[in-house]
N, C-alpha and C positions, 0 to 999 in steps of 0.2 A: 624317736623310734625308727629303726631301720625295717625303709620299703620293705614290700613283700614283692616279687617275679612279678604278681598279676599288676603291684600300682606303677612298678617303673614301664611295664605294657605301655598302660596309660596316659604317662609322661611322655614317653619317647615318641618325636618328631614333631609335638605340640596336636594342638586340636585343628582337627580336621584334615590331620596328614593323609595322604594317598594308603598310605602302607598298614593303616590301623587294622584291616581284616588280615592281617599275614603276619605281623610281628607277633601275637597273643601265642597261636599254634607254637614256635617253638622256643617260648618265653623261658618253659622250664630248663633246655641246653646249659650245661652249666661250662664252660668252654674246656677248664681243666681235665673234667672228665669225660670228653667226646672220644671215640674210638675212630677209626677213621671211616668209616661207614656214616656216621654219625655228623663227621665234616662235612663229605660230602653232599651228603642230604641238606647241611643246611648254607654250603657253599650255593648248593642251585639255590635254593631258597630267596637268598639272598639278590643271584643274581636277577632273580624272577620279580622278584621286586623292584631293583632299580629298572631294569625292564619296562615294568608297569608305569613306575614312575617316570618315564621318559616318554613312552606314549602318553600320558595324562597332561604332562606339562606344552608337550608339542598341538596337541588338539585344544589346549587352554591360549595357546599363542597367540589365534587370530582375533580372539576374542578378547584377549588381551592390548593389545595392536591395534585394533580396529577403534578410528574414532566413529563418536555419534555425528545426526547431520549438525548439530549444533557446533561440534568443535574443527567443521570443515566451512562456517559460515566466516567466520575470521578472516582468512588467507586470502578470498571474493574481495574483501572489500581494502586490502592491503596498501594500495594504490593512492589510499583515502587515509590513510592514517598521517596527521602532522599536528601540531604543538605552535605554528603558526598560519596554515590555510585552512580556506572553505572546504567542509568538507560532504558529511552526511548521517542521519541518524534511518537504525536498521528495525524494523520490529518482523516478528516470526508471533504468528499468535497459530499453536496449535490444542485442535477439540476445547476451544473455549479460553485457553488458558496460553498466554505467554511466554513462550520456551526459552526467544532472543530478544535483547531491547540492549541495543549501545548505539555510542554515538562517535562518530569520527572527524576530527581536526574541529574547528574553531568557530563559533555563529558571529562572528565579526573579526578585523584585524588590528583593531583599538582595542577593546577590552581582552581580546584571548579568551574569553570564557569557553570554555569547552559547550562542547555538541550534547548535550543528553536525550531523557526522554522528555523531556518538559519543555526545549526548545520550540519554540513555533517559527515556524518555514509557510512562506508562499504557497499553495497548492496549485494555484496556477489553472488549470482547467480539471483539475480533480476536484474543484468545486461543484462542477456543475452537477454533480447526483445530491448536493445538499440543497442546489437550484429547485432541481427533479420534484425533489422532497415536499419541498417548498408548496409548488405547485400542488402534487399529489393530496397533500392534507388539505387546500381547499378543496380539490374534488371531492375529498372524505369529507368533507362538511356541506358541502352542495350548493357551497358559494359559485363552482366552477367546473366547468364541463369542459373533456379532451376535446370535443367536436364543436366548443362553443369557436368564433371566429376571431379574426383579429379586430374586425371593425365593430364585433360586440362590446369589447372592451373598452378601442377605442373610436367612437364615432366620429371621429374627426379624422381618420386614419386614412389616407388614399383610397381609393377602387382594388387596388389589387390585394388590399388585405382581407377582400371578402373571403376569399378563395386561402387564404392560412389560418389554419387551423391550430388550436395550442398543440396536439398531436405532433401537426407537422414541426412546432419551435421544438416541442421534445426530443422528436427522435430527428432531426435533422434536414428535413426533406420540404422543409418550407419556401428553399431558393431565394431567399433573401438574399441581398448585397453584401458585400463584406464591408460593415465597416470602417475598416483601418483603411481601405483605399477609397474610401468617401472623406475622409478628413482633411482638412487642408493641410498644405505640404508647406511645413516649416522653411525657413530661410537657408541655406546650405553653410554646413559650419554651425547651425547653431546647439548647443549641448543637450542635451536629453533634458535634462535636468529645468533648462529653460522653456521649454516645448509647452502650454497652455494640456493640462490634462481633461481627454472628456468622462465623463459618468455616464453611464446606464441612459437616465434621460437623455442624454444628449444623442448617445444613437439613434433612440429613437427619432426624436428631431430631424436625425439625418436622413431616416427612410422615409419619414413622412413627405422629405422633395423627392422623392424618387416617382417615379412613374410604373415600374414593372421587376420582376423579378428575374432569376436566371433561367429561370423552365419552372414551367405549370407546376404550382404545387402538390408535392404525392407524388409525381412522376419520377423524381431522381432522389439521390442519397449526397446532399453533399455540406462537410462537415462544418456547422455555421456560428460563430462566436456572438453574431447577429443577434441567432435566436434567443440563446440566451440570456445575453444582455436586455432585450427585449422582454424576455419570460421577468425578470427582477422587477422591472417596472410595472406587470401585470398583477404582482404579487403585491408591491403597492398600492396600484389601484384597486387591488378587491377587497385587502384585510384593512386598508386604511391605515397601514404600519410603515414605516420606514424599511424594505429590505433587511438592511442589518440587525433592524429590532425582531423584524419577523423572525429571522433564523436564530438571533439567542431567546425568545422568548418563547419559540414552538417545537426548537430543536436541540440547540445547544444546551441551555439549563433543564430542561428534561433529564436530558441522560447526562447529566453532571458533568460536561464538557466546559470547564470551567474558563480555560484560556482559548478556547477557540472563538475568534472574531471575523464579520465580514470585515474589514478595514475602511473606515474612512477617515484621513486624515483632520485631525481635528474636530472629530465626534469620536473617537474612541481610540485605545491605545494595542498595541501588542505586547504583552509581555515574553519575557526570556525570548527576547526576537532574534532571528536570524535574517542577515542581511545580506541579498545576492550579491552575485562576484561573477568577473569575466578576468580572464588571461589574457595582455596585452603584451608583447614585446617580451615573454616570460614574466611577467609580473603580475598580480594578481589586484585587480582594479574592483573595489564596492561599484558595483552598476546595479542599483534596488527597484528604478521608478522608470517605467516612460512614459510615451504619451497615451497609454491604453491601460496602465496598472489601476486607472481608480475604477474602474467600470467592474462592478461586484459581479452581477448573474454569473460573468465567464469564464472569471478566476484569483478572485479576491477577497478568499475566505485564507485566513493564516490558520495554524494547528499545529498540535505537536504529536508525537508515538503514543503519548500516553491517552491523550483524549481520543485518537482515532482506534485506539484498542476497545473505547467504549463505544464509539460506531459503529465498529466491526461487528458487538457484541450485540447490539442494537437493531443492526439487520438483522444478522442471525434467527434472533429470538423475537421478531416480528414486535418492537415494544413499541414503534409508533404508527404500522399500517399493519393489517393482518397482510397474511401471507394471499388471500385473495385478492387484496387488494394492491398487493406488488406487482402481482402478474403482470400488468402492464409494461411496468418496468424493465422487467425481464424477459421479455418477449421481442425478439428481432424484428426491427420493420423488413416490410418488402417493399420491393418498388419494382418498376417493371424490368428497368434492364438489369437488375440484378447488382451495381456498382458499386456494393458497401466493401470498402477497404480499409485497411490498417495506415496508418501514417505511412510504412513503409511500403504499398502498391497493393501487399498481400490482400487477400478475400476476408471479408470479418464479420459482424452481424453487430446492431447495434438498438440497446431498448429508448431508455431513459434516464440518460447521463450516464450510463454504461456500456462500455463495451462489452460481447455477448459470445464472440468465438473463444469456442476451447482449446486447450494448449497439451499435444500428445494425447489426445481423447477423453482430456481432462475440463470436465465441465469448469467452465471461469467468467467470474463478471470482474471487468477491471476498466481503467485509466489510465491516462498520459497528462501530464502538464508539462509544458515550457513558456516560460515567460524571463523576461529579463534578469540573471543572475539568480535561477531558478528550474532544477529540474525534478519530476515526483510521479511516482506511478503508485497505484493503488491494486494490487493482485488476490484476488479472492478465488479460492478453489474450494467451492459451496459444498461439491459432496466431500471431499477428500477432508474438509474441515478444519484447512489450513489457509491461511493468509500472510502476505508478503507484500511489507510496504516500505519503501524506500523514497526519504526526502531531502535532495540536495539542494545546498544553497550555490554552487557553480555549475557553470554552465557546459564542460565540458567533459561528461560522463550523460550515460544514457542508461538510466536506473532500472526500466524496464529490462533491460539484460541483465544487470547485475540481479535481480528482483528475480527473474524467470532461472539463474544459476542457483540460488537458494533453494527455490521451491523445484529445483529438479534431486534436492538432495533428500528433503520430506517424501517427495513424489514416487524417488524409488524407494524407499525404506517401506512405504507402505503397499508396496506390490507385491 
């Protein structure tokens, strides 16, 4: 059956064309029998149309053109993409839900297995808020008090750990020694790899010959690997658990954190592991262990994007401490002179196992690790509702940049 004027209307330019209000009006023109009056009528018509249709398409351009923050995360981490090196796996977790999750170059340079989400990577001192954790759910259970001492725990512990408080191993201000220059100094020349490693216990050991700390505790802010190596062992001593048992059986198997483990050699494995790397001579050297990697409290919990998406989620929605009972955590200590800085000199605030300053007015609890062939930051922007976690297996990229370039692209979109 042939169309009628009104169905070819309907046909002409497809659906959803610009021009459907204006073609109908002079549908019935039948061109043979136009007078010239009649041309030109629908000569303008016409051009008024493509008119319209050329402003429609130019104010359609930008929006057409314009990538999301998603398809601008890419190109940040460019530097990282290779088919034979160390590289990094990226997550973007926004309002709840996962926007970004890839992984760049390689978790070892023997097998090539690519980087996913299921990689587990070193956290390195992004550990310590599963430390925090740790402790915090004894205090929920009333096994353990912030203000109980150190010589409560340990009675055998020096004089001067009257005076530290678990508070002070939390947020930093304890003044404790630094262990790595209490160890004994290996022979020159001799390889990482042959270095005697110490554990958690053994620091302790090491302050117990000490006599004194840096400055009165509570008086200063100063950032301590000590404490928390320290805090691991206290966590032993109260639950009667193994550290690593403590946190897969109070934290990790809770919230379905299936591959995430403290590590200790030879009581437990990592799977889909990623193995650190250093640049030597332009060459890309596996360097995984020294002599401070076994010591759990500080930073030797391994994980991967996909379990830490269940973290994230897990703060969030308050599944293992009410949100009352975070506050702690989230609260900036003070000290008197005021000293709390970022790795890089900057001014910073810091709770419990969290960093505390915000970034462009942006409320943020966040992290840093670096440890041998290992770099990872953990970026959480609580009200904005978005998080940004980047976990490298080398050592020479500083993920908290890359991390804070990401999250400036969520950051404006939502302004």
């Amino acid at each position: 059956m042939k169309p009628t004027d009104g169905e070819r209307c309907r046909d002409f330019g497809g659906a959803g064309f610009p021009l459907r209000a204006l073609r109908c009006p002079f549908a019935h023109f039948a061109a043979k029998d136009l007078d010239r009056k009649g041309r030109e009528v629908l000569a303008k018509c016409v051009k008024s149309a493509f008119l319209l249709t050329a402003i429609w398409l130019l104010a359609a351009l930008p929006v057409c053109l314009a990538e999301s923050p998603e398809d601008q995360i890419d190109p940040i981490f460019k530097q990282l993409k290779s088919e034979r090196a160390p590289g990094a796996a990226v997550l973007v977790v926004q309002n709840g839900e996962v926007v970004f999750e890839r992984g760049y170059g390689v978790a070892d340079l023997r097998s090539l297995n690519k980087i996913n989400a299921h990689t587990n990577f070193r956290l390195a001192s992004c550990t310590k808020q599963f430390t925090a954790m740790a402790v915090m759910l004894l205090v929920h259970e009333g096994k353990l008090h912030y203000e109980d001492r150190l010589t409560d725990v340990f009675p055998g512990f020096p004089n001067y750990g009257r005076s530290i408080t678990i508070r002070n191993l939390l947020n930093h201000t304890s003044g404790l020694l630094d262990y790595e220059g209490l160890m004994a100094k290996p022979v020159p020349g001799t390889p990482p790899e042959k270095i005697p490693q110490i554990k958690d216990a053994g620091v302790l050991e090491l302050l117990k010959q000490q006599k004194t700390t840096k400055f009165p505790p509570g008086t200063k802010w100063d950032y301590s690997n000590s404490g928390y190596a320290v805090l691991a062992v206290v966590v032993e001593k109260v639950s009667g658990k193994p550290f690593r048992d403590f946190l897969h059986d109070r934290i990790f198997a809770p919230l379905d954190m299936k591959q995430t483990v403290a590590y200790e050699k030879g009581k437990n494995t990592v799977a889909n592991r990623a193995y650190g790397h250093t640049r030597e001579a332009g060459v890309w050297r596996q360097l995984d262990q020294s002599p401070t990697s076994a010591v759990l409290g500080d930073g030797g919990v391994y994980s991967s994007l996909d379990d830490l998406a269940k973290w994230d989620r897990a703060l969030t929605h308050h599944t293992l401490l009410s949100e009352a009972e975070m506050q702690p955590a989230v609260t900036p200590v003070k000290v008197a002179d005021g000293s709390v800085q970022e790795p890089d000199g900057r001014p910073a605030a810091y709770g419990f196992g969290w960093f505390l300053n915000s970034y462009k007015d942006h409320l943020r609890l966040w992290h840093y690790g670096e440890t041998v062939g290992f770099r990872t930051t953990i970026q959480r922007f609580v009200a904005d509702k978005i998080t940004v976690i980047v976990l490298c297996n080398r050592d020479d990229v500083v993920p908290a940049n890359l991390a804070l370039k990401v999250a400036d692209l969520f950051l404006t979109a939502h302004r």
